[in-house]
C-alpha positions in Angstrom: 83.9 -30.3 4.0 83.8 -30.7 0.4 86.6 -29.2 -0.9 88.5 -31.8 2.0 86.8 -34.5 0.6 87.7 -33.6 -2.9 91.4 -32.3 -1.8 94.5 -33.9 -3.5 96.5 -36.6 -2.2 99.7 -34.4 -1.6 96.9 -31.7 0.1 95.4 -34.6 2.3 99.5 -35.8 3.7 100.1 -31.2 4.1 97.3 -32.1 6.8 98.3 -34.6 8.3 101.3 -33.4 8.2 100.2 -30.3 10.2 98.5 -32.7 12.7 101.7 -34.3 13.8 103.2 -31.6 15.9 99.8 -31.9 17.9 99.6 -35.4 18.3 103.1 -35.6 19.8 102.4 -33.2 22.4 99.6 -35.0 23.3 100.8 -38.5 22.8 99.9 -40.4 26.4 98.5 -37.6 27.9 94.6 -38.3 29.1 91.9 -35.7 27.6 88.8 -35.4 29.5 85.7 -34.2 27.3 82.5 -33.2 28.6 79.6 -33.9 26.3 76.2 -32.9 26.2 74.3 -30.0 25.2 72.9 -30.2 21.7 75.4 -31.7 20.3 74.8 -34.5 21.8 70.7 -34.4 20.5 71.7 -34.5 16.7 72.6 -37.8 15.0 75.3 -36.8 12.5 77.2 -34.7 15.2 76.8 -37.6 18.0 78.3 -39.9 14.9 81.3 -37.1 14.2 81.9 -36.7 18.0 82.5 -40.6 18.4 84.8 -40.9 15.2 86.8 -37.7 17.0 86.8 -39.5 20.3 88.4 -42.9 18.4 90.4 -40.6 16.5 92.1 -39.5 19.2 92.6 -42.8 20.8 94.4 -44.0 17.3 96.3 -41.1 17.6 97.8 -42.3 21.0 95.8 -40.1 23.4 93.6 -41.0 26.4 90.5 -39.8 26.0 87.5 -39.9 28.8 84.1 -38.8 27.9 81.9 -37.2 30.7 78.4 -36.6 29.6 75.2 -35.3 30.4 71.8 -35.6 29.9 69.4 -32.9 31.3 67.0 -32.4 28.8 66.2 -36.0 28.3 66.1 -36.5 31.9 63.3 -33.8 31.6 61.8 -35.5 28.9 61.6 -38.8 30.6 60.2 -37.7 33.6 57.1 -35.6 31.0 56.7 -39.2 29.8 56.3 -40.8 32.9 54.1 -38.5 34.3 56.8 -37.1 37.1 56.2 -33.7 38.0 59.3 -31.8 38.2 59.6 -29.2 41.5 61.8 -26.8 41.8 63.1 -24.4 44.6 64.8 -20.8 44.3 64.7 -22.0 40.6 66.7 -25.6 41.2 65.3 -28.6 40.0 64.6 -30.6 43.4 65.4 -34.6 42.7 63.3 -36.6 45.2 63.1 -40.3 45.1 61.0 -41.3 42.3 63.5 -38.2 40.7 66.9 -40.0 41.4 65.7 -43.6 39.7 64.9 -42.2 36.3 68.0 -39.9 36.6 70.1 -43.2 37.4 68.1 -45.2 34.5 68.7 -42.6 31.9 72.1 -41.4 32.6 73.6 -44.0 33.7 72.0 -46.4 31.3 70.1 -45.2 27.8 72.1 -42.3 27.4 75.5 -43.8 28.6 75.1 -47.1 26.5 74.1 -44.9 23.7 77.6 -43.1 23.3 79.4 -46.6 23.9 77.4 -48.0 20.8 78.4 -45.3 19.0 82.2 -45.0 19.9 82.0 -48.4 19.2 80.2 -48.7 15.7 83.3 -46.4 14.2 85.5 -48.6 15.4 86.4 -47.8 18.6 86.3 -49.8 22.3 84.8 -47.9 24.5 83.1 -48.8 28.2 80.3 -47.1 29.8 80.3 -46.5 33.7 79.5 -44.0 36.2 80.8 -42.6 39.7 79.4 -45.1 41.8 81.8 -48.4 39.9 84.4 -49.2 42.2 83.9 -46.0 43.9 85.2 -43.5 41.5 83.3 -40.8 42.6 82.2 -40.5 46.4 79.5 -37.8 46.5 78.0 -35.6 49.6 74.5 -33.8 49.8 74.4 -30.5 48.0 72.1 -27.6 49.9 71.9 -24.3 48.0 71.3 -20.9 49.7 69.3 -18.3 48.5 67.8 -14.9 50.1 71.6 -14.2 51.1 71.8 -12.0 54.4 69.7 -12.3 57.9 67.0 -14.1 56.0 69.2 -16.5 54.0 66.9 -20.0 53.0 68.6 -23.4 52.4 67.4 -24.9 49.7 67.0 -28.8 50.1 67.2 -30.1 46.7 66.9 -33.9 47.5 69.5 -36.0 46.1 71.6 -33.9 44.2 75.2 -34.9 45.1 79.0 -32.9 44.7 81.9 -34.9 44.6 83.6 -35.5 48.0 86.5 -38.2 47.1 87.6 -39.6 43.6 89.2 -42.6 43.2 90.7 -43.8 39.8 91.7 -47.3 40.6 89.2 -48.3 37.6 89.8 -45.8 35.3 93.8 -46.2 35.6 93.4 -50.3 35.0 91.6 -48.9 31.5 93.4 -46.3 30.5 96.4 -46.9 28.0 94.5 -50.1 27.0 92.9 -49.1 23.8 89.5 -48.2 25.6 87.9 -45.0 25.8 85.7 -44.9 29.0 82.1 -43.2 28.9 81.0 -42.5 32.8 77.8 -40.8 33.2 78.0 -38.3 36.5 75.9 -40.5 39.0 77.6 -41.2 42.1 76.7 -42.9 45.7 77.4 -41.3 49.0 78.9 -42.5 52.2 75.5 -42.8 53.3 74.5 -45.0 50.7 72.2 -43.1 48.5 72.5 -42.3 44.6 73.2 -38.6 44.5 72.9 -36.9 40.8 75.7 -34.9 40.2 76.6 -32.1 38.2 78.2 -32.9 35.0 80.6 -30.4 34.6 81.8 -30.3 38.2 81.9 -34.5 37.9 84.0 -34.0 34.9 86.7 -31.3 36.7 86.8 -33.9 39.7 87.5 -36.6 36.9 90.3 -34.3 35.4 91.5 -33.0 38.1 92.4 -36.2 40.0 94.0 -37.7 36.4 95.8 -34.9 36.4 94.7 -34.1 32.6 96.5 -32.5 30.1 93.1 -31.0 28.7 89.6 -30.4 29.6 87.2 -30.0 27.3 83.9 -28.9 27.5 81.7 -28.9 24.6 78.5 -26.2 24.9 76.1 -24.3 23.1 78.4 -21.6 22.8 81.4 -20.4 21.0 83.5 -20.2 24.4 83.9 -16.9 26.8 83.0 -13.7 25.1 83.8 -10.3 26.0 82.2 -7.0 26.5 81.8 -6.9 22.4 80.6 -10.4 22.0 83.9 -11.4 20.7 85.3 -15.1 21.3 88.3 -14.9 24.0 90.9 -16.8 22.9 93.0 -17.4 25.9 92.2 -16.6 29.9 93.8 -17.1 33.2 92.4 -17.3 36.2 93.0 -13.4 37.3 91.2 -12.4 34.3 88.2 -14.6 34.7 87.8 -13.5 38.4 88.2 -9.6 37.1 85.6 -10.5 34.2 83.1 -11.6 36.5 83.5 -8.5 38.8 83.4 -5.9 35.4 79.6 -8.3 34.4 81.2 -9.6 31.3 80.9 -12.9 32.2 77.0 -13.8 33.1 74.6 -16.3 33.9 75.3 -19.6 33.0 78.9 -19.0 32.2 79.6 -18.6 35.8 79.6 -21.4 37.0 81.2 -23.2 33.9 84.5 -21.0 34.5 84.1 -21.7 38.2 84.5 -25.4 37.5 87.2 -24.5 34.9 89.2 -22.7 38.1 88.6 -25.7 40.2 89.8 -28.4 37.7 93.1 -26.2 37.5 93.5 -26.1 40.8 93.3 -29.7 41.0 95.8 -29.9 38.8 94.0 -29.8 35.1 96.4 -28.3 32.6 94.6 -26.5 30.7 90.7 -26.1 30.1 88.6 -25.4 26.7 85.2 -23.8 26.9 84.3 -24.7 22.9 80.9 -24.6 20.9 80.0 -28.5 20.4 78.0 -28.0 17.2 81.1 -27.3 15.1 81.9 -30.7 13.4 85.2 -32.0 14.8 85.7 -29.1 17.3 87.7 -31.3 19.5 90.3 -32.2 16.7 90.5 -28.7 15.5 91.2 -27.6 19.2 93.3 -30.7 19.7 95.2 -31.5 16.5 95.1 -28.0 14.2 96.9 -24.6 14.7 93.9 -23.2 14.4 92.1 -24.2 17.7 89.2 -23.4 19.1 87.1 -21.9 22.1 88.6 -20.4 24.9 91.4 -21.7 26.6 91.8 -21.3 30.4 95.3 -21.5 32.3 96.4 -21.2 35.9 
């Protein structure tokens, strides 16, 4: 970062120079970026990731911003003395659950990232699912003990989205704001469901029909048998890694969100490490890239 710093004049316009190509492919398209993970813990790379996000913006892109917030839901609730129960290994969100879920993501954490969008000079506006019904959700139950014996979890009011609806987010996009939504949502029934950010953000992308979806991890992106970053995937490898057990765990259901944001009609999607500085301009704006990308 240094040497960049310290680099020449005609070096610094070479770079730039390098950036254009990217920036016209992407000029008007929208660019939905899910963020969380421990990136978004760490002060200098929550102030990087906002200059990035009004980078873009300058640079004539849409950007959204889907975030997170798990851990300091989970540290709230410690705080507060909420016990946290869990079933076949989900967290279960009962009432007293869903109000601190709501308060912190839909309001520290949320207002946290427009403040800091904002302080590097950007205009950004913090909302979640439930304004002007952008996201619709339905009651998740999970299964577990497949076959005869086969128990449905009841996790509470954990939500998945059912309908989208982007009459607010089209009135801001293309108007020099950059919208923050956090992924709470209300269902037809009238309850505050919390729903999974990754899935919120593929719902978001997929009914913008995004160029790009990003999602920023903990990891480099999808590795093979070797441990070696994939560079590019479609969705006929991803089922056929899955099947051969090179792709595990938590990564499972990231690529399965990553299949259903294409099919909704997502471009392409990133799986990227978050703790890089400026991951989302070297994946966005450099020849370089980085993460794995994911095509239909």
């Amino acid at each position: 970062m240094t040497d960049a710093l310290n680099a020449t004049p005609q070096l610094k316009s070479e770079i730039l120079m390098q950036a254009l190509p990217h920036m016209l492919r992407y000029d008007d398209t929208i660019v939905v970026v899910k963020y969380g993970g421990h990136a978004m813990g760490d002060e200098q790379k929550a102030r990087d990731f906002a200059k990035d996000m009004v980078l873009l913006e300058q640079s004539g892109i849409n950007p959204v911003v889907v975030h997170g917030g798990g851990p300091q839901i989970g540290s709230m609730l410690k705080k507060l003395g909420i016990e946290s129960h869990f079933s076949g290994g989900l967290r279960v969100t009962d009432k007293p659950t869903i109000e601190i879920v709501e308060m912190v993501l839909a309001g520290s954490i949320n207002k946290s990232i427009v403040g800091q969008i904002n302080a590097e000079g950007g205009r950004a506006v913090g909302l979640c699912g439930k304004d002007g019904n952008m996201v619709t959700a339905r009651k998740v139950t999970r299964s577990h003990n497949a076959g005869p014996d086969e128990d449905v979890v009841d996790l509470g009011f954990v939500g998945e989205p059912e309908k989208v609806d982007m009459t607010v987010l089209e009135q801001i996009l293309g108007r020099e704001l950059i919208p923050v939504l956090a992924p709470v949502a209300q269902g037809a029934d009238g309850q505050t469901y919390n729903v999974n950010a990754d899935t919120f953000a593929g719902a978001i992308a997929g009914a913008l029909g995004a160029k790009r979806l990003l999602f920023l991890t903990d990891v480099p992106g999808v590795l093979d048998k070797d441990k070696n970053l994939i560079k590019e995937l479609r969705i006929d490898d991803i089922r056929g890694l899955i099947a051969d057990g090179v792709i595990t765990g938590g990564m499972i259901p990231k690529v399965e969100t990553c299949i259903y944001a294409l099919e909704k009609g997502v471009e392409g999607v990133v799986i990227l490490d978050g703790k890089i500085p400026h991951a989302v301009l070297i994946e966005l704006l450099t020849d370089h890239g980085a993460g794995t990308l994911i095509t239909r």
